[in-house]
N, C-alpha and C positions, 0 to 999 in steps of 0.2 A: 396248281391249276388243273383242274378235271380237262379230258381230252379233248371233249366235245369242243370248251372255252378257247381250249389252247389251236383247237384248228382254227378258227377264227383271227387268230392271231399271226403274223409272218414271224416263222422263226429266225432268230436274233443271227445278225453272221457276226463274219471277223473283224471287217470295219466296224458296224456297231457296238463291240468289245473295245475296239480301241479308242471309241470314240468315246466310251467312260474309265479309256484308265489315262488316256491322256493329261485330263487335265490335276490328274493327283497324283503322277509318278512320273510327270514331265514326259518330253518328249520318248515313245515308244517306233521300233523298227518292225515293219510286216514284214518279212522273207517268203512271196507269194502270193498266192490270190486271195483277197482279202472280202470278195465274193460269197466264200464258203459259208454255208449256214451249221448255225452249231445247235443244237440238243440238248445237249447234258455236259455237265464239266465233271471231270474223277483229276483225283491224284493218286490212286494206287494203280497201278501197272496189272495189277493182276485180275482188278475187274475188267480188265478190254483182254485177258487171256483166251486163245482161241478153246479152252476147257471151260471159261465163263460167260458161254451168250455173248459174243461182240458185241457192241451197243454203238452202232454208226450215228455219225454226225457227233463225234464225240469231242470237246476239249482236253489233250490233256496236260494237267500240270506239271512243270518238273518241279519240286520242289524239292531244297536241299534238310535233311533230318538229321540227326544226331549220328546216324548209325548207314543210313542209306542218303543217295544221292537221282533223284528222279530222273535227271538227264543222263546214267547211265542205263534206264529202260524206256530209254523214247524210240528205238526200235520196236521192241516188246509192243509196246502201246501201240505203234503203228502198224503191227502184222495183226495185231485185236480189233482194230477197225478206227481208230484215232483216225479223224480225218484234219485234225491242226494241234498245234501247240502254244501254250507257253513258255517260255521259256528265259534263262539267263544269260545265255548264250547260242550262237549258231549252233544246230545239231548236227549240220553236212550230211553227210547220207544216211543217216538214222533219223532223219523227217521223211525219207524218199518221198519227194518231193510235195508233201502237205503243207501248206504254211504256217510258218512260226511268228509270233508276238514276243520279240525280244525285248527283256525288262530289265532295267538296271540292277546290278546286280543286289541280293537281298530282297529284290521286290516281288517273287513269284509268289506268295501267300497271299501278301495284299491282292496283287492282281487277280488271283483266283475267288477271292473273296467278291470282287467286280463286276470279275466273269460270271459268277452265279446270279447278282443278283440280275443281271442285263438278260443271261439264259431264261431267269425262271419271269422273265419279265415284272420284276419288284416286286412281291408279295406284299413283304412288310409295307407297304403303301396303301393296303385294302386293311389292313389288320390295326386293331388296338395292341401295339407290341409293350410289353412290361420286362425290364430286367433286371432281374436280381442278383445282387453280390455280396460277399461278406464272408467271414471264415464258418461260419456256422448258421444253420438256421434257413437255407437258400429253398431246399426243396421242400420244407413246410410252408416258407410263406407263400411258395409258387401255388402248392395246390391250393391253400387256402384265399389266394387271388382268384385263383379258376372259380372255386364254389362261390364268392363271391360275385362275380362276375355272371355264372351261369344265374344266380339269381337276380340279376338286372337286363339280363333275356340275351348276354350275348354267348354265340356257339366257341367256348374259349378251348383254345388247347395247349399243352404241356411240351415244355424241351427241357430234357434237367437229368438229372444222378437216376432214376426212375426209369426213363424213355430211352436210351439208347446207351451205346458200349465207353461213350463218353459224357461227362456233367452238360458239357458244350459243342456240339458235334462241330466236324470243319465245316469252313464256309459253302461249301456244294449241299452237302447232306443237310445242312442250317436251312438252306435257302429253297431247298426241295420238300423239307416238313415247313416250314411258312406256305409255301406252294400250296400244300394237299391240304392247310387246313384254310385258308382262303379260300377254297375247294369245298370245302364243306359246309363254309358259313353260308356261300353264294346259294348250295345245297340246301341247307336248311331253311332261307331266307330270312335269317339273322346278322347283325353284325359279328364279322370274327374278331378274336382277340389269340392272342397267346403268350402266355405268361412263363419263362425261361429264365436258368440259371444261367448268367453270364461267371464265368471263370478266368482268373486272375490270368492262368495259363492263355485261355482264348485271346483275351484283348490284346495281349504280347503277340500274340501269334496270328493277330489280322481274321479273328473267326468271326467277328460281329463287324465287320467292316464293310460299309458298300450302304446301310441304311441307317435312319437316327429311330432311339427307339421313343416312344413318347412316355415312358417313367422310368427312370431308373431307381432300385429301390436299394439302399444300403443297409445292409444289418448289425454287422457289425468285426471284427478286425482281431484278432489274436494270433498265437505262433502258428505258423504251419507252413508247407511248400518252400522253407528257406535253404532246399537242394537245389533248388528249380532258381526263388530270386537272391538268394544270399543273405540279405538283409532284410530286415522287417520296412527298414526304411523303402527300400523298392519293392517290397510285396504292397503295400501301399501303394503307392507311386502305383500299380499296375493297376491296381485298382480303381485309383483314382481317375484311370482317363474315362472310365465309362460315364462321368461327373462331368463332361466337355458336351460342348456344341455341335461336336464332331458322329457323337452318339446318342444322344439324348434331349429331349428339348425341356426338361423339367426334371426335377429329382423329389423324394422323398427320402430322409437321412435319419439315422438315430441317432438321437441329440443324447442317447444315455451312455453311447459309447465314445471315451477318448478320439477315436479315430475318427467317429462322425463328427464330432466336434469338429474337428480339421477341416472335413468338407464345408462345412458350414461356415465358416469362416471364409471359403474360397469364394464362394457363391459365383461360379465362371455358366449357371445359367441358373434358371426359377428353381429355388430348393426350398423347402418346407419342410419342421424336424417331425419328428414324433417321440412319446416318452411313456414308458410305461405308467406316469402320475396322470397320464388321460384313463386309463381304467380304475373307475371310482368302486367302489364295494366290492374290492376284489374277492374270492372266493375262491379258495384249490382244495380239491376233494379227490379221493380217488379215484372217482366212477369223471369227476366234470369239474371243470375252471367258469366261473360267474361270475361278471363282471359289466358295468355299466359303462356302455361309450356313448357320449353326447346323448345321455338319457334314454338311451336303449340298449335293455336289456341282451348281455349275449353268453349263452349257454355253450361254450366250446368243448368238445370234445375231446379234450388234448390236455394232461395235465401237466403242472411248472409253470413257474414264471417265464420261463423263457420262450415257452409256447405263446404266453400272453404277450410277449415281443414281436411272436413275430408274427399275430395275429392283428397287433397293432401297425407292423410294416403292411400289411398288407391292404386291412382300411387305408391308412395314405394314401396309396397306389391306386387304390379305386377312387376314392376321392377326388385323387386329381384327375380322373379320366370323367368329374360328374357325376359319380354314383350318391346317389341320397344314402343320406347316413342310416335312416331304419332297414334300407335293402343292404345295406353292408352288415348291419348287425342279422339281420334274417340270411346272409350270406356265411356267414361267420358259425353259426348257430348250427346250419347244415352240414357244414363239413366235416367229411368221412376223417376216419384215423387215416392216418397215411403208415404206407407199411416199415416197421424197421425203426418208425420211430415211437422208443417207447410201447413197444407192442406187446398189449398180454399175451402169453404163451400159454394155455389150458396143458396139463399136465396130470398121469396118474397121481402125483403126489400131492395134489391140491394144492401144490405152492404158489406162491404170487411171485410171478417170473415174467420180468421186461427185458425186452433185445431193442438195443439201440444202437446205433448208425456211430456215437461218439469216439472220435478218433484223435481228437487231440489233447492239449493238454485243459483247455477252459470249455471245449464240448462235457469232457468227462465230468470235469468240476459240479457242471448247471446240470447234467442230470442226475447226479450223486445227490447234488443239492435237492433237487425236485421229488427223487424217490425218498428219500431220508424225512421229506415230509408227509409220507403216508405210513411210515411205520409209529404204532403202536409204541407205548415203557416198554423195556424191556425187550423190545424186537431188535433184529441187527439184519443191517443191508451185506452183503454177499455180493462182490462185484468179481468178474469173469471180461478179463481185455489183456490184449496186448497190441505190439505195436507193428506195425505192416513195413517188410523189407524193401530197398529202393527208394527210400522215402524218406523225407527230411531228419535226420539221425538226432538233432539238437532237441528236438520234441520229446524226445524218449524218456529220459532221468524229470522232465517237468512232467507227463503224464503219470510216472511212478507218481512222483509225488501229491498228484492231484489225488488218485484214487485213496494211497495208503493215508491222507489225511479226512477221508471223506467218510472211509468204508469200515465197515470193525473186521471182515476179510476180503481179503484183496486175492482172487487167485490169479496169478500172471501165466498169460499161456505166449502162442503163436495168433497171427491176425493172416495176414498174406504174406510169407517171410521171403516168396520171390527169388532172388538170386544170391540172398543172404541168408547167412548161418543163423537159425532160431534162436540156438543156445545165446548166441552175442547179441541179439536183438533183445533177449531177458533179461540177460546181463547190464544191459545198458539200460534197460528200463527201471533194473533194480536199483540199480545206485540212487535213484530217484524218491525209491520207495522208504522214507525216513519218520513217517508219522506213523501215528500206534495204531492203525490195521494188524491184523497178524496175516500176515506175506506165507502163501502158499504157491511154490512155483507145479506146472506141468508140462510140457511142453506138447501134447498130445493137444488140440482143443477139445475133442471128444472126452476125453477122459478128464481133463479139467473143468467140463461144463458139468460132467458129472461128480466131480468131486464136490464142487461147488452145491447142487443138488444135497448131495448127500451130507452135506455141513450145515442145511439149512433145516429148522424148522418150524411149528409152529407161528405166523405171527411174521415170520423175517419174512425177509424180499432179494431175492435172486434179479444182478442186470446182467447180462449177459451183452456187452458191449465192441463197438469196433466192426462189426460189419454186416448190423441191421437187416437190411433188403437181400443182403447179395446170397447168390445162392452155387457160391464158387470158393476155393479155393487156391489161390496160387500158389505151387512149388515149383521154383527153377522157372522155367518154360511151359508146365503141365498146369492144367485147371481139373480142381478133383471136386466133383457134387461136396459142398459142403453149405446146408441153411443152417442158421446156427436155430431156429424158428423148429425143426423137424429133428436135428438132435435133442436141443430139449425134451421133447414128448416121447423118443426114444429111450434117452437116459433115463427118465422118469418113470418111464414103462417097465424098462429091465430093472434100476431100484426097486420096484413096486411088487416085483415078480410074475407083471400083467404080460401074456405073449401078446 
């Protein structure tokens, strides 16, 4: 909400916080004046630090983390300008004296989730909101909704792997980009929409809570995150709730995938499938994917079958918001590449070199699949990935084996190896690696992205996979400049002998 709107409007207090979390977290306790008007909600302690701009009229949350505990910095918060809290329990003199919203215990996420949307006074209620989930495929169909969308006239905007430090920002920072871009629509004098990856992780964690979205879009379900949920059976299940009443008032599903299958079978609200057999005359070329939906022509810029999935989730989505099916395909048509995926890389060495986002083990597979269709007799794909430390370990030996059955070379490096040993992070990936690729390890990525280079030529094709957009590096604790986009052209530079 732009300021001008927002003065118009009475800022939200305490009682009217509690007056929406009452009735979904049962009876709540005010400790104080319940008077107070609130602003903004944070959960981190360290944006109300007196070295970050105090931000008065603030909410803040305790929230308990893995590693930290909120209510041990509800002081902090309070000498930063916190003028109340959330909370799981009495704070005593570490509120001096601002009042607390005590929640039963486990409930400070959701309640925060509440609190935003009550602060930012509902966005998502002005906005056409779309969600997308699924292990793969999330932040193509999002953009491809946008362009979609932009071309049926409304001002849409983007939450996703793209936009911010997380795929799904927490419920405050969610409910404050809904805010700005409501904001913008009202601006423009268009309808807003925005179209966001909702994350297995969010839903568990109460990030999409507090509004229903009006599409939810599934794409589709393979290994991954089972550090986080254990079993695939509950990485589902996590999945599955954004498929409820509680989030969504209509769904769009992929009837090609097993696990949509499952939704579809639930049908706990209006779901409708979709299936790659609706694009007729299909067509994969290098340069473009052609293909007929409901008799209109669509030129997509994005090559693979998988692209044509999630091009297809994304018509659904419009679909069900009402978009005529030629503005979906003239939506379809327009849309820019999206960076990271599948991205040509221009190089001194004239090679044909894609960086892609694919980090699991059926990411890798489909675009192993997809590049392997643009090479030439005689050509050989050259794949460049490994696998990111901290991170679900059981993926590792299947992603070996996705590549070395895909690729004629496979070079295994480092991804983000984080707090874990590179070497055993290869290792583990290797054992994977059992089909006839010929297995080149480096542990360096730089030097494996060039080695890779330097084994290619004529005719092959260079992917250079695992971490697409990102333009970082993690070791330990430290973030080092690493695009794997700008090494290419670097490697290729120095092979070439170009300064």
């Amino acid at each position: 909400m732009d300021l001008a709107a927002r003065s118009e409007v009475s800022p939200a207090t305490v009682a009217d916080i509690c007056g929406r979390l009452a009735p979904v977290l049962g009876p709540v306790t005010v400790l104080g004046d319940d008077a107070v008007e609130i602003v903004a909600v944070e959960h981190d302690h360290r944006t109300l630090s007196p070295t970050a701009s105090p931000r008065r009229g603030t909410l803040y949350c305790c929230l308990r983390g893995a590693l930290h505990d909120g209510h041990d910095h509800a002081a902090e918060a309070r000498a930063g300008g916190a003028v109340a809290f959330v909370c799981e329990r009495d704070l005593g003199a570490a509120a001096d004296g601002a009042p607390q919203v005590v929640v039963p215990p486990g409930a400070a996420r959701q309640a925060m989730a509440l609190a935003a949307c009550v602060v930012e006074h509902d966005p998502a209620g002005s906005l056409a909101t779309i969600g997308v989930t699924g292990t793969n495929g999330k932040t193509t169909t999002t953009h491809l909704i946008v362009s979609i969308l932009a071309a049926a006239g409304y001002e849409a905007g983007l939450v996703g792997t793209l936009s911010g430090e997380r795929t799904t920002p927490e419920a405050n920072e969610l409910q404050r980009r809904l805010a700005a871009m409501a904001s913008a629509a009202r601006v423009a004098g268009r309808p807003g929409a925005a179209a966001m990856e909702v994350t297995s992780h969010a839903l568990v964690q109460h990030r999409v809570d507090g509004y229903v979205h009006d599409v939810a879009v599934f794409t589709n379900l393979s290994q991954d995150h089972l550090d986080y949920h254990g079993t695939m059976e509950a990485y589902f299940e996590a999945k599955a709730t954004l498929f409820t009443p509680e989030h969504a008032e209509r769904a769009v599903v992929n009837a090609d995938d097993g696990y949509g299958r499952r939704l579809l079978e639930r049908q706990g609200i209006e779901t409708v499938p979709f299936s790659l057999a609706e694009a007729g005359d299909l067509s994969l070329t290098a340069g473009e994917t052609r293909f007929l939906l409901r008799g209109h022509e669509v030129h997509l810029g994005l090559i693979g079958q998988f692209n044509v999935e999630n091009a297809l989730a994304a018509a659904a989505a419009a679909r069900a918001l009402g978009v005529d099916d030629a503005v979906v395909a003239e939506g379809l048509s327009r849309a820019p590449a999206v960076p990271g995926r599948l991205e040509p890389v221009e190089n001194a060495l004239g090679l044909r070199v894609l960086v892609d986002y694919a980090h699991t083990p059926d990411g890798l597979a489909q675009a192993c699949t997809a590049v392997r269709d643009l090479l030439g007799p005689g050509s050989r794909l050259v794949v460049v990935f490994g696998a990111g430390g901290d991170r679900d370990p059981e993926k590792r030996p299947p992603m070996g084996a996705a590549v070395s059955a895909a690729a004629d070379v496979a070079v295994l490096t480092t991804d983000n190896p984080r707090h874990e040993d590179p070497e055993e992070i290869m290792a583990a990936v290797a054992r994977g690696c059992t089909g006839p690729a010929e297995l080149r390890l480096e542990s360096d990525r730089r030097a494996a992205i060039g080695l890779a280079l330097s084994l290619a030529g004529p005719g092959d094709l260079v992917l250079v996979a695992g971490k697409g957009h990102e333009t970082t590096q993690q070791v330990g604790d430290e973030l080092h400049s690493f695009d794997d986009r700008l090494v290419v052209a670097e490697e290729a530079s120095r092979l070439a002998g170009v300064p």
